[in-house]
C-alpha positions, -999 to +999 in steps of 0.1 A: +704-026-373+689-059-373+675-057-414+709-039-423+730-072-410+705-095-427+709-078-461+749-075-455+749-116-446+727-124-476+749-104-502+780-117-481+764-152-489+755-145-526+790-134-530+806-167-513+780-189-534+796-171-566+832-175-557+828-210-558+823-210-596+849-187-603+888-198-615+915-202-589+929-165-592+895-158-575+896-185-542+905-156-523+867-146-525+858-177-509+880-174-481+871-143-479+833-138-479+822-176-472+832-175-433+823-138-435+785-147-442+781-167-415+799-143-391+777-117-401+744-145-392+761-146-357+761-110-355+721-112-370+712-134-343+729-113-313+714-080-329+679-096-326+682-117-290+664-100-264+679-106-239+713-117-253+721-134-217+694-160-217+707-196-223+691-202-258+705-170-280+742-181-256+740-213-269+726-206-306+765-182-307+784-211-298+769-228-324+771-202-350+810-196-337+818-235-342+800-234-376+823-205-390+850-225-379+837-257-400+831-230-429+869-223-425+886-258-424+864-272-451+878-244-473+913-248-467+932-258-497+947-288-474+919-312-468+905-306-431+871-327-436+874-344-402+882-308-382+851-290-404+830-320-396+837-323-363+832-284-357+795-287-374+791-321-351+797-301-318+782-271-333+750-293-341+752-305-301+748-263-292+716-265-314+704-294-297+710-279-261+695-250-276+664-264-286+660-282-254+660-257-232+621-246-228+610-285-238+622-320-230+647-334-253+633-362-273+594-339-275+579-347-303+594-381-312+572-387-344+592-358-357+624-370-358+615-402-379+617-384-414+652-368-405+664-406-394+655-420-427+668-392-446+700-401-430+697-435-432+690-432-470+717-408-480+745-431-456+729-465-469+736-449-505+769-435-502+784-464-478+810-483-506+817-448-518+828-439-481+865-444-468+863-466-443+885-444-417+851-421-428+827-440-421+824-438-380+822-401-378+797-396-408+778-422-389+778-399-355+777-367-377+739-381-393+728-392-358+734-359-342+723-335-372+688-359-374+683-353-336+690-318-346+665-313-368+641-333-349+642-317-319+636-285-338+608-294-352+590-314-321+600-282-302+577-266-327+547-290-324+549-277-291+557-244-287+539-236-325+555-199-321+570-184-349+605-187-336+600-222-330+591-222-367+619-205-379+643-228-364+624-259-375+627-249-408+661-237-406+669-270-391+653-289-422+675-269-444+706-279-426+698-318-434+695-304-475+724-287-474+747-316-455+730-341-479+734-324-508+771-316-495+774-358-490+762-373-523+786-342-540+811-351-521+811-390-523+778-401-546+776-382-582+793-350-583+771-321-600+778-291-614+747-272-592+761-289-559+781-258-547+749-236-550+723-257-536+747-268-507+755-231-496+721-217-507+704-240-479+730-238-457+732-204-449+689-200-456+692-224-423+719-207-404+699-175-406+663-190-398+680-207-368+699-170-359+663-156-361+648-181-337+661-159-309+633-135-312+607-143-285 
């Protein structure tokens, strides 16, 4: 069951990344198979949880739940950039909770310092481009999704199982993919954006759905 819902969320993700470089007749594959894909994660990561009731895998869901709903207002044809970002900020939080819940939140401090300067790089570089009513919750957005990843990966340093791993590294991907998303987004538009954003982005949603295997 597990491998089948794995294969079924990658092709659902290969078929979102393509919609995105199809014409307009086509957007209804996107909103079709781009929240689909990350459903299908959420159902990868209760398939695998054993058991489903301990906090971790329940708060990994909420995550993945808030995440499809971020998937769905950044899609709309109507922009809903604050709502989408705000669902991946508290979505982000879950994650966090997540990964503190078998070791203290801040472990591993030396880990987080290459996901702060990411952040501060990419905001630092994009700041005159940002709208200033933007500028605020990017700001909170980067602080939360760097103490994402590094708690993720000082949970690893840790733990050094290979679910700890696998949400490290799914948690590394996320910062590609929201960076990539941000220099697209308001920095230098490219062609390749689309597919390297959602490539990482759902690479990291389903290492982090795999962390709940003990």
């Amino acid at each position: 069951m597990k491998m089948s819902l794995i294969a079924a969320a990658m092709f659902a993700a290969i078929l979102a990344i393509r919609a995105h470089y199809l014409g307009e007749s086509s957007r209804w594959q996107v909103y079709l198979f781009k929240p689909l894909a990350t459903l299908l994660i959420l159902c990868v990561a209760v398939a695998a949880a054993r058991p489903l009731l301990h906090p971790y895998p329940l708060i990994l869901v909420a995550g993945l739940l808030l995440s499809t709903a971020g998937d769905v207002f950044l899609m709309l044809p109507k922009d809903r950039f604050i709502a989408g970002l705000a669902s991946f900020l508290v979505g982000h939080l879950c994650y966090i909770a997540a990964f503190s819940s078998d070791v203290a939140f801040g472990a591993g401090l030396m880990w987080w310092l290459p996901y702060f300067a990411v952040g501060v790089a990419v905001v630092a570089g994009l700041w005159q481009r940002l709208p200033s009513a933007l500028r605020g919750p990017v700001q909170a957005y980067v602080l939360v999704i760097a103490a994402m990843a590094g708690q993720a990966s000082g949970r690893w340093s840790i733990l050094e199982t290979p679910a700890a791993l696998s949400a490290a590294v799914g948690a590394g991907l996320f910062v590609i993919s929201d960076a990539t998303l941000a220099i697209d987004r308001f920095g230098r538009p490219f062609f390749a954006a689309r597919a390297v954003t959602l490539t990482t982005y759902y690479a990291a949603q389903l290492l982090i759905a795999l962390s709940v295997t003990p």
